[in-house]
C-alpha positions as CSV (number, residue, x, y, z in Angstrom):
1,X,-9.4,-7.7,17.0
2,X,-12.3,-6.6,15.2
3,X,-13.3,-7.7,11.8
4,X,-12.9,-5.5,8.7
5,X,-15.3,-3.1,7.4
6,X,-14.8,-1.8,3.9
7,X,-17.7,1.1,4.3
8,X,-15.8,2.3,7.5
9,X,-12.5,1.9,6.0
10,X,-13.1,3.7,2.6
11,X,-14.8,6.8,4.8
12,X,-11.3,6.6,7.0
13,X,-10.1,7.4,3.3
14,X,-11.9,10.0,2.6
15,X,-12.5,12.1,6.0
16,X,-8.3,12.1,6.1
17,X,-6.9,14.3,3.4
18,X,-5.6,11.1,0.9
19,X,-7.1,12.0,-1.9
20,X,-6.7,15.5,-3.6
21,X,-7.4,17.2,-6.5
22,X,-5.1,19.2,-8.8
23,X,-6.2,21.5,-11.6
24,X,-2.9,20.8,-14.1
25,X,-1.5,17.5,-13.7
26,X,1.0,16.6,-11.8
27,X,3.8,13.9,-12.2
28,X,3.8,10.7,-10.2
29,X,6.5,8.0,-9.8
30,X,5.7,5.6,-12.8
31,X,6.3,8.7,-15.0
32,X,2.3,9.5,-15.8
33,X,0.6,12.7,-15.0
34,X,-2.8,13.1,-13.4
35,X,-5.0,15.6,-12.2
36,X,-5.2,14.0,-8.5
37,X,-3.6,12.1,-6.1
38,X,-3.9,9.8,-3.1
39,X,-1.2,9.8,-0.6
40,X,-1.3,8.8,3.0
41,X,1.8,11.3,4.2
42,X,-0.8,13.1,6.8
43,X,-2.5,10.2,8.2
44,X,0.9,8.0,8.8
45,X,2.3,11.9,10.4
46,X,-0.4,11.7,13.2
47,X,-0.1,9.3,16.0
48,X,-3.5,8.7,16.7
49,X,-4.9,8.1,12.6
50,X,-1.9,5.8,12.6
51,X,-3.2,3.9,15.0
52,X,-6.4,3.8,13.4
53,X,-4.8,2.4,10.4
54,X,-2.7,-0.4,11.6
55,X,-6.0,-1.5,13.5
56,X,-7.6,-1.7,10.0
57,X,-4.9,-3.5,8.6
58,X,-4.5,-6.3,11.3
59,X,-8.3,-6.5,10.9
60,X,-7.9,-6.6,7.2
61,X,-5.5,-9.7,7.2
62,X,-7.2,-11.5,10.1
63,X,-10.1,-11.3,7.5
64,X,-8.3,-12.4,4.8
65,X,-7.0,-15.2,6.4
66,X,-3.0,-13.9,5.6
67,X,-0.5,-16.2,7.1
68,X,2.2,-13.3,8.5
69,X,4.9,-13.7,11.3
70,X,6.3,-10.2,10.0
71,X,5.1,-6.9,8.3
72,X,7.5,-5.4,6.3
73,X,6.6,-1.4,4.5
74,X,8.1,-0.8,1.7
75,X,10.9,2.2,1.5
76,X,10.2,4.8,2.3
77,X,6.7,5.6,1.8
78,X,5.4,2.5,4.3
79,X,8.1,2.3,6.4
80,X,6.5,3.5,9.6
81,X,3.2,1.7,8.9
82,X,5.3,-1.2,8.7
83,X,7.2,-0.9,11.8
84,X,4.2,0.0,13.8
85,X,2.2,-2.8,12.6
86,X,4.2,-5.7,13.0
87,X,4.9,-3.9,17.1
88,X,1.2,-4.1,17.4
89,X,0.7,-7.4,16.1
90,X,3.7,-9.2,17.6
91,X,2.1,-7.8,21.1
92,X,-1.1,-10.0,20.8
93,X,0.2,-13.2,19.7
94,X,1.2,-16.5,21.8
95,X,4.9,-16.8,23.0
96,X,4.9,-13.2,22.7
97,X,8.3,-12.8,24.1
98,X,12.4,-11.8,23.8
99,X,13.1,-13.2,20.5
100,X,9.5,-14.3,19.3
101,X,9.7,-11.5,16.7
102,X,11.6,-9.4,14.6
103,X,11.2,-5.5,14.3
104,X,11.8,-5.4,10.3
105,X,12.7,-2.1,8.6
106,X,14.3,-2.0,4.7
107,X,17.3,0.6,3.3
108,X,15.5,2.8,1.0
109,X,19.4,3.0,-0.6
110,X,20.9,-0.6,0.1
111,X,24.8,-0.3,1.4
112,X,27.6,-1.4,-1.2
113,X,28.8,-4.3,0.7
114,X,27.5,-6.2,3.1
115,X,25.4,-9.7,3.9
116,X,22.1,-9.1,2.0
117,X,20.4,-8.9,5.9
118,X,22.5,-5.8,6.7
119,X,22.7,-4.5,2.6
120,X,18.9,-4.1,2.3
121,X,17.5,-4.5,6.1
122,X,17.8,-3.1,9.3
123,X,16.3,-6.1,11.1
124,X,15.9,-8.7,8.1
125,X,12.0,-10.1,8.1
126,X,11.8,-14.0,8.5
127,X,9.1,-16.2,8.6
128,X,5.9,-15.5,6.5
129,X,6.1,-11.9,5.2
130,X,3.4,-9.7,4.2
131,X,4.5,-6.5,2.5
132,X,2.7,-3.1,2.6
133,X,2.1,-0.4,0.1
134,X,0.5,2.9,0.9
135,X,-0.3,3.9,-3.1
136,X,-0.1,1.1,-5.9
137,X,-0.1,2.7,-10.0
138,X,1.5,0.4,-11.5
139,X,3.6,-1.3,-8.4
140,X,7.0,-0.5,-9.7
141,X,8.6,0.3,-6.5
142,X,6.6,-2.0,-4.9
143,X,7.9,-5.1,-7.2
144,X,11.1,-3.8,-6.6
145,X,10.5,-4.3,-2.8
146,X,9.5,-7.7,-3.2
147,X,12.2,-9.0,-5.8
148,X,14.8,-7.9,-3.5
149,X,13.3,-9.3,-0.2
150,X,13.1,-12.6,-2.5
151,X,17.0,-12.5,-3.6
152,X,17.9,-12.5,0.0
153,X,15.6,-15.7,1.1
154,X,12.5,-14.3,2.6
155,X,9.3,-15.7,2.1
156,X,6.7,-13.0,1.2
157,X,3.1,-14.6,2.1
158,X,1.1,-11.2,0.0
159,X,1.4,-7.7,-0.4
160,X,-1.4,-5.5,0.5
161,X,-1.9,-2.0,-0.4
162,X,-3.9,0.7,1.2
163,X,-5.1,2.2,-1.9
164,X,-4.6,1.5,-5.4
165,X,-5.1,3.6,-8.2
166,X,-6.2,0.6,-10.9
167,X,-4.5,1.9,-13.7
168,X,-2.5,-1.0,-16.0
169,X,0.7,-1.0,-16.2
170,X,2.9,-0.6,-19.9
171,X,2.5,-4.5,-20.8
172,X,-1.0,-4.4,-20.5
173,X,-1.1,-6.0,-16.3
174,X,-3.2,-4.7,-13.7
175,X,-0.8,-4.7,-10.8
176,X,-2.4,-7.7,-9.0
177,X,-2.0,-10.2,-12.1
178,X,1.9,-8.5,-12.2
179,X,1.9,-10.0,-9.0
180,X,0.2,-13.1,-9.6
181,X,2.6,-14.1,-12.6
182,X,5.2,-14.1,-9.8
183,X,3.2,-16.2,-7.5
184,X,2.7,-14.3,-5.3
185,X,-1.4,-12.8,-3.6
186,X,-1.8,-9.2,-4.1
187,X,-4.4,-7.3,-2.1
188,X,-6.0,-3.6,-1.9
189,X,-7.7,-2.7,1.1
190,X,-9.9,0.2,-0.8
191,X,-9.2,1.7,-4.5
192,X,-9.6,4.5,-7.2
193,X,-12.4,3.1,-8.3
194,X,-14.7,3.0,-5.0
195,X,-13.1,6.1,-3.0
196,X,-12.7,8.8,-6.0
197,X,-16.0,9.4,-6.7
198,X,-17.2,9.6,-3.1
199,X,-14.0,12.5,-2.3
200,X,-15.0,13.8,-5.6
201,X,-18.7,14.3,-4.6
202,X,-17.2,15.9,-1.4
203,X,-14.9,18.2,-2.5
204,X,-16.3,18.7,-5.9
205,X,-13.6,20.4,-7.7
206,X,-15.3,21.0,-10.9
207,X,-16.6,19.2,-14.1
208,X,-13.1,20.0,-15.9
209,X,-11.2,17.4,-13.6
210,X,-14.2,15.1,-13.6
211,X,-13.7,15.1,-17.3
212,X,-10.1,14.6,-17.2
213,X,-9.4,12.2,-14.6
214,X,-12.0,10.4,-16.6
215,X,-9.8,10.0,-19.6
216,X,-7.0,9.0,-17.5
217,X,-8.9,5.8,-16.5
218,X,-10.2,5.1,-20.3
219,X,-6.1,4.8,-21.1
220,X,-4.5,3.0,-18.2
221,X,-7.2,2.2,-15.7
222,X,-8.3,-1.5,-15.4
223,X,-11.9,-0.1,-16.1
224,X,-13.2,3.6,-17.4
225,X,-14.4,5.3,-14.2
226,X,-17.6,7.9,-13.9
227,X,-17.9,10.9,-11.8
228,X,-20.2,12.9,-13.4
């Protein structure tokens, strides 16, 4: 497996479509409106770039030194990045074999009833867990993820997200001390911060969103942000 590289990985960013620019604001998830967004819908729809991307995230943990036995994407948005990661993964390691590992995949909408391994999974994760996150504002969905892989007994080892936006949440947190007053390693594998202003030099959609998306990161973001 080869090691991580950030340059190579923030350019996989940018050459792939998952950042954009819009010219009124649009609303995202946590409620706040912005004037661009990063999603990874047309990366994890290819086969190939998918590919590419779990290779970056196995090389990103094996950096990292993450402890994992299972990869486990958070509903719906990392579900297949999860799935595929933890196939590839379980294929290189020792004892490989029927049983060695589990194929975990969480209910966006967990059932009524049930044991909490068939309410909120289909194929519950065990061992040391390490969640993904495509996009991280202020990790709502993501904490949500977590809490409830925690109420049913799994161990989550970190959560790492492919790109995160660096805004504060509403008590004041960045999303990795949110994490940390849980106990629990956070980790982004590129951010706002670094990427924007190289996909904003690319596609250069004009001074007016500069100016804007630059007053978005004096309120919420964990630092102000320049692009012009």
């Amino acid at each position: 497996m080869a090691e991580f590289n950030q340059e190579a990985f923030d350019r996989f960013v940018e050459e792939n479509g998952v950042y954009g620019f819009f010219d009124e604001p649009i609303t995202l998830k946590s409620g706040r409106k912005s004037h661009f967004y990063a999603n990874w819908r047309t990366v994890v729809e290819d086969v190939w770039l998918t590919e590419q991307l779990v290779a970056f995230v196995l090389a990103f943990v094996k950096d990292r030194g993450i402890g994992v036995d299972t990869f486990y994407g958070v509903p719906e948005g990392a579900t297949k990045l999860g799935v595929l990661t933890q196939f590839h993964f379980a294929k290189t390691q020792p004892g490989y074999n029927k049983g060695s590992h589990v194929l975990a995949m969480g209910r966006a909408k967990p059932k009524e009833h049930g044991a909490p391994k068939d309410k909120y999974f289909v194929g519950m994760p065990k061992g040391r867990v390490v969640v993904l996150e495509d996009v991280t504002t202020t990790g709502g969905s993501t904490m949500t993820t977590v809490k409830a892989l925690k109420d049913a007994g799994v161990n989550v080892e970190a959560v790492i997200s492919l790109t995160n936006r660096m805004e504060r949440r509403d008590d004041g947190l960045s999303v990795a001390e949110a994490f940390e007053q849980i106990g629990i390693p956070f980790y982004n594998m590129s951010t706002a911060l670094t990427v924007l202003p190289r996909v904003y030099r690319s596609l250069s959609p004009g001074e007016d969103i500069a100016r804007a998306i630059e007053a978005e990161f004096a309120e919420y973001g964990v630092e102000r942000l320049k692009l012009l």
